[in-house]
Structure formats: structure tokens, C-alpha cells
MDAnalysis code that builds the backbone (N, CA, C; Angstrom):
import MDAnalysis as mda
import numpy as np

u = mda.Universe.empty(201, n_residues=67, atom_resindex=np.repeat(np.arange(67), 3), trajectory=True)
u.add_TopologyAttr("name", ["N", "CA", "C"] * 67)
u.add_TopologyAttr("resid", np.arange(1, 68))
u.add_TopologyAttr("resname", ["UNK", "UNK", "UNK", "UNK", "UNK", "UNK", "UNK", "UNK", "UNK", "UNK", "UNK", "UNK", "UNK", "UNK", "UNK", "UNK", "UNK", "UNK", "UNK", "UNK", "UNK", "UNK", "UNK", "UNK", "UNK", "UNK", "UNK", "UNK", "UNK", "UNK", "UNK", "UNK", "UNK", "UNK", "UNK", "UNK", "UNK", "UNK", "UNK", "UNK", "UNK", "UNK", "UNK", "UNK", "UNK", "UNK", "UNK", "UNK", "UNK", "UNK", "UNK", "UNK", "UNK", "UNK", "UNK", "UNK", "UNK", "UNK", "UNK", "UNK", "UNK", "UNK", "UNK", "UNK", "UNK", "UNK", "UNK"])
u.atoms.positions = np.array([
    [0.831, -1.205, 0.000],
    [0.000, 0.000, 0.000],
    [0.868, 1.257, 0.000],
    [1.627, 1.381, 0.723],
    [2.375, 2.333, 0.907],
    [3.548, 2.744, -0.374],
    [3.706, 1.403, -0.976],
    [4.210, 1.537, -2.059],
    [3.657, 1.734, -3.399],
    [2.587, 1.692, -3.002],
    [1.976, 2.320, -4.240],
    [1.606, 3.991, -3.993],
    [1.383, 4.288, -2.843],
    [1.236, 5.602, -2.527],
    [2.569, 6.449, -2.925],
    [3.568, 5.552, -3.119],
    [4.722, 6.290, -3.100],
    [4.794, 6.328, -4.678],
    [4.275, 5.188, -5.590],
    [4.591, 5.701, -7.080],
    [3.286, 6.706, -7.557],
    [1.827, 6.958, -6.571],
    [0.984, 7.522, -7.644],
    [2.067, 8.709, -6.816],
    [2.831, 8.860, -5.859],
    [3.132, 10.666, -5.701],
    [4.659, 10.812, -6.843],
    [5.009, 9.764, -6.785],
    [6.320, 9.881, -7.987],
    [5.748, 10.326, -9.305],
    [4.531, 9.569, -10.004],
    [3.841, 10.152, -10.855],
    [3.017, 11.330, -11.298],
    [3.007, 11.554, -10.133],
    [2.315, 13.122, -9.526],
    [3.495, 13.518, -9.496],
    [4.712, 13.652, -9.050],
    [5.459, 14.900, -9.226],
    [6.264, 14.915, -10.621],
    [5.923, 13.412, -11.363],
    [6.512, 13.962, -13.050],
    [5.873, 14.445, -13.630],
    [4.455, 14.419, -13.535],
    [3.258, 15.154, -13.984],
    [3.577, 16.584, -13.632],
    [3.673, 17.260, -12.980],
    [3.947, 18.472, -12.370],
    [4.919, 19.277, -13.200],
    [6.308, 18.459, -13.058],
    [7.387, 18.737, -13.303],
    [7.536, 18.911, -15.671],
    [6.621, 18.074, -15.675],
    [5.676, 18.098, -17.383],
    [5.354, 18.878, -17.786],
    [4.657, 19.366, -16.575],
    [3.564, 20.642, -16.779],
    [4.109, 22.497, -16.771],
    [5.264, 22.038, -15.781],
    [5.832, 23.032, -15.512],
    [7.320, 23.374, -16.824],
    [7.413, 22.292, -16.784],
    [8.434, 22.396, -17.953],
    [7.462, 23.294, -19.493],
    [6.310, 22.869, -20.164],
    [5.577, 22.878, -20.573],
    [4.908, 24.726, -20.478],
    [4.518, 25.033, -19.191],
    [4.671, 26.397, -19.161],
    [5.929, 27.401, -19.263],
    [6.999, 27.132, -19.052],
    [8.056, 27.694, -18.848],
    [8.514, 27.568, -20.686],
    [8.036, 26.809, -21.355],
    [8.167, 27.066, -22.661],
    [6.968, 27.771, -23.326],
    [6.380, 27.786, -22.835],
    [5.072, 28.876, -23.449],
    [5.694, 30.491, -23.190],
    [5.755, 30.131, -21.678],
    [6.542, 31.362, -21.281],
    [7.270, 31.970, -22.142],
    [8.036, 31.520, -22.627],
    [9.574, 31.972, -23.200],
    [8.856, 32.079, -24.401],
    [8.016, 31.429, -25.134],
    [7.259, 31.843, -26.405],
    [6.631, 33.055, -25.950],
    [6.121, 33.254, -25.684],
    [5.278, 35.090, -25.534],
    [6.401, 35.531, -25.335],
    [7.022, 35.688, -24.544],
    [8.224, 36.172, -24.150],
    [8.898, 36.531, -25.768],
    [9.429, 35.819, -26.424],
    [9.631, 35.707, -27.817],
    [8.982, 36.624, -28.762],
    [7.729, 36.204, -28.873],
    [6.361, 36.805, -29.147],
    [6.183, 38.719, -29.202],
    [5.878, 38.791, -27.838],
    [6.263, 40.312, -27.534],
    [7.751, 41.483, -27.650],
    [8.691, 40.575, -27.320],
    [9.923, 40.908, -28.228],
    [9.798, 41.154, -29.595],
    [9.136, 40.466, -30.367],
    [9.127, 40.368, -31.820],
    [8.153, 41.739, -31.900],
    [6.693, 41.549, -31.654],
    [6.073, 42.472, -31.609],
    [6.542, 43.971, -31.441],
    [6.675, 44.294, -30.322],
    [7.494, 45.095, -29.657],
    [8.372, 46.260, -30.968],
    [9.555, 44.817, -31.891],
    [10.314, 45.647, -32.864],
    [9.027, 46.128, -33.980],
    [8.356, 45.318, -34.281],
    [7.145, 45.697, -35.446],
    [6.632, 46.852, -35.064],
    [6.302, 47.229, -33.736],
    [5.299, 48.489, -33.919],
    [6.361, 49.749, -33.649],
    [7.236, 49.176, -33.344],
    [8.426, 50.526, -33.359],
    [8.667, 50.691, -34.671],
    [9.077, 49.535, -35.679],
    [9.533, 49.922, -37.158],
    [8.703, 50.331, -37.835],
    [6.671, 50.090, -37.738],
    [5.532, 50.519, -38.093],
    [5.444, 52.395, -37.346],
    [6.373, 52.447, -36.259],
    [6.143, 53.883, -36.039],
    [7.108, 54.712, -36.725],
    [8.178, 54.541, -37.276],
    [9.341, 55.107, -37.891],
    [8.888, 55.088, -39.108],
    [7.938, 53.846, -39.820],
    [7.348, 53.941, -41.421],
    [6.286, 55.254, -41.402],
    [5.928, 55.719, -40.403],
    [4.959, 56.794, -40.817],
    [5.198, 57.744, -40.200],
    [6.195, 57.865, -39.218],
    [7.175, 59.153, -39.554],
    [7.735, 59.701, -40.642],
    [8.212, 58.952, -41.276],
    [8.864, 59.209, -42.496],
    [7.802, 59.359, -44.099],
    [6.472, 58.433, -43.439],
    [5.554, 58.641, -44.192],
    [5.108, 60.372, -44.526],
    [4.828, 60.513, -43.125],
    [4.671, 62.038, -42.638],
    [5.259, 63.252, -43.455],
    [6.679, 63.242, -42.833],
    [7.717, 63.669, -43.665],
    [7.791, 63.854, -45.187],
    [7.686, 62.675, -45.640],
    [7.508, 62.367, -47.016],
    [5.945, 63.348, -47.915],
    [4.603, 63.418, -46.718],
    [3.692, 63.763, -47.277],
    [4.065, 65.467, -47.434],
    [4.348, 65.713, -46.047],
    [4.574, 67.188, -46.063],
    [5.245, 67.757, -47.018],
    [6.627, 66.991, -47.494],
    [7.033, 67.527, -48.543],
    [6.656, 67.749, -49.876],
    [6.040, 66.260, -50.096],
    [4.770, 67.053, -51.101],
    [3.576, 67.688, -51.286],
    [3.193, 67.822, -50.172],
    [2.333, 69.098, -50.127],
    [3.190, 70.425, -50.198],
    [4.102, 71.020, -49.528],
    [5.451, 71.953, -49.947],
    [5.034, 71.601, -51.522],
    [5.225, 71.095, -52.225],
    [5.474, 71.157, -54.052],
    [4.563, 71.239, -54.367],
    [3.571, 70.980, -53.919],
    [2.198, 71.053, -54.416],
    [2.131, 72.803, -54.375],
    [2.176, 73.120, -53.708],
    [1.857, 74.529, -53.242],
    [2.997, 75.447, -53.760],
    [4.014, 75.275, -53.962],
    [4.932, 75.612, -54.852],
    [4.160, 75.961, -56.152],
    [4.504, 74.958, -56.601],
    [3.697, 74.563, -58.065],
    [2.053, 75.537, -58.170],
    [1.800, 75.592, -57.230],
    [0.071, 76.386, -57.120],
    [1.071, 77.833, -57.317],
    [1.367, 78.581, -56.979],
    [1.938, 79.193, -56.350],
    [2.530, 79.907, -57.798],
])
């Protein structure tokens, strides 16, 4: 009896140890994830800065040109 109590808790703590392994890689995926993200909306904010930039100046020629 007792020896079986002792493998369902051995099995219970590889189960655990499964599980935990298992989150700790999810983890590190978002982790991953939001890193990645993170560079996209910074390089999506520098594309329309420059978008910006880019418009203003042709509006400048536009108005030139009117002008």
C-alpha cells in the first residue's frame, strides 16, 4: 500500500514537473512573441514618420507649383 502511494506521488510529481516544464516554454514563447512584436510596432512607427515627412514635402510642391 504504501508503495503504491509512493509511485501515484512519484507520478504526480513527473506530472507536475511536465507541466511546468511545458509552461516555462510557453513562457519563453510570448516572451519571444512580444519581443518580436514590440520591434514591429516601433519599425511601423518610424514607417509613418517618415511617411509624414515624405507627405509634407509634397504638399510643400504642391503649393509651390500652385503658387
Amino acid at each position: 500500500m504504501i508503495k503504491q502511494l509512493a509511485d501515484v506521488s512519484l507520478k504526480s510529481l513527473d506530472m507536475i514537473n511536465k507541466n511546468a516544464e511545458g509552461i516555462n516554454k510557453l513562457a519563453e514563447f510570448l516572451h519571444d512573441t512580444q519581443k518580436q512584436l514590440n520591434t514591429l510596432a516601433t519599425k511601423v512607427l518610424e514607417l509613418e514618420q517618415r511617411l509624414n515627412v515624405a507627405n509634407k514635402g509634397i504638399e510643400r510642391i504642391d503649393e509651390q507649383r500652385k503658387n
